[in-house]
N, C-alpha and C positions, 0 to 999 in steps of 0.2 A: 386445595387440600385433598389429600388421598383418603382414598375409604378405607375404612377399617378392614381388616379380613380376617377370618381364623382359620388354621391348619387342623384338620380334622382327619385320623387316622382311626381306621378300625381294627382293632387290639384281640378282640372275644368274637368268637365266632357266636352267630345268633340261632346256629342250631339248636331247640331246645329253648329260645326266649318265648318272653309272651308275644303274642301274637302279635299287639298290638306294637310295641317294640319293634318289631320284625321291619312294622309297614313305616316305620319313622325311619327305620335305617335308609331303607327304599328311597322315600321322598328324600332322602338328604345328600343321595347319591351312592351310600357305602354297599354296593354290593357283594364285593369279595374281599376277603381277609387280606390288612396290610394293606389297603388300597387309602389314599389321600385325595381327600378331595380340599378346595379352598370356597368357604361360605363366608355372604358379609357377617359384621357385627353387629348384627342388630338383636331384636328382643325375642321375634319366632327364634332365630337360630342359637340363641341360649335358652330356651324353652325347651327344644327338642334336644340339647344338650345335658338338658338337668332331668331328659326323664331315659337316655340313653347312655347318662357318663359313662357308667359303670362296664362301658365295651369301647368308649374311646379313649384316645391318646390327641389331647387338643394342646396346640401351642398358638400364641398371641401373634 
């Protein structure tokens, strides 16, 4: 059975986010604008999803 993964795109530039924001883009890989990374589906990576949305572009 394959693992799940999500497609995670950064949409908002985090110039100007909170800080703490910032350091979640960091650990999840998104450093520069329109960059894609692929994260499993697990429970951290909707975590840091749900406190990030609002600057990504996530597909299934």
């Amino acid at each position: 059975m394959a693992e799940k993964t999500l497609k995670i795109t950064l949409v908002k530039s985090p110039i100007g986010a909170v800080p703490k924001h910032k350091k979640t883009l960091e650990a999840m890989g998104l450093t520069k604008m329109h960059k894609t990374v692929t994260l499993k589906d697990n429970a951290s990576t909707r975590g840091q999803i749900q406190q990030v949305g609002y600057m990504l572009k996530v597909e299934e």
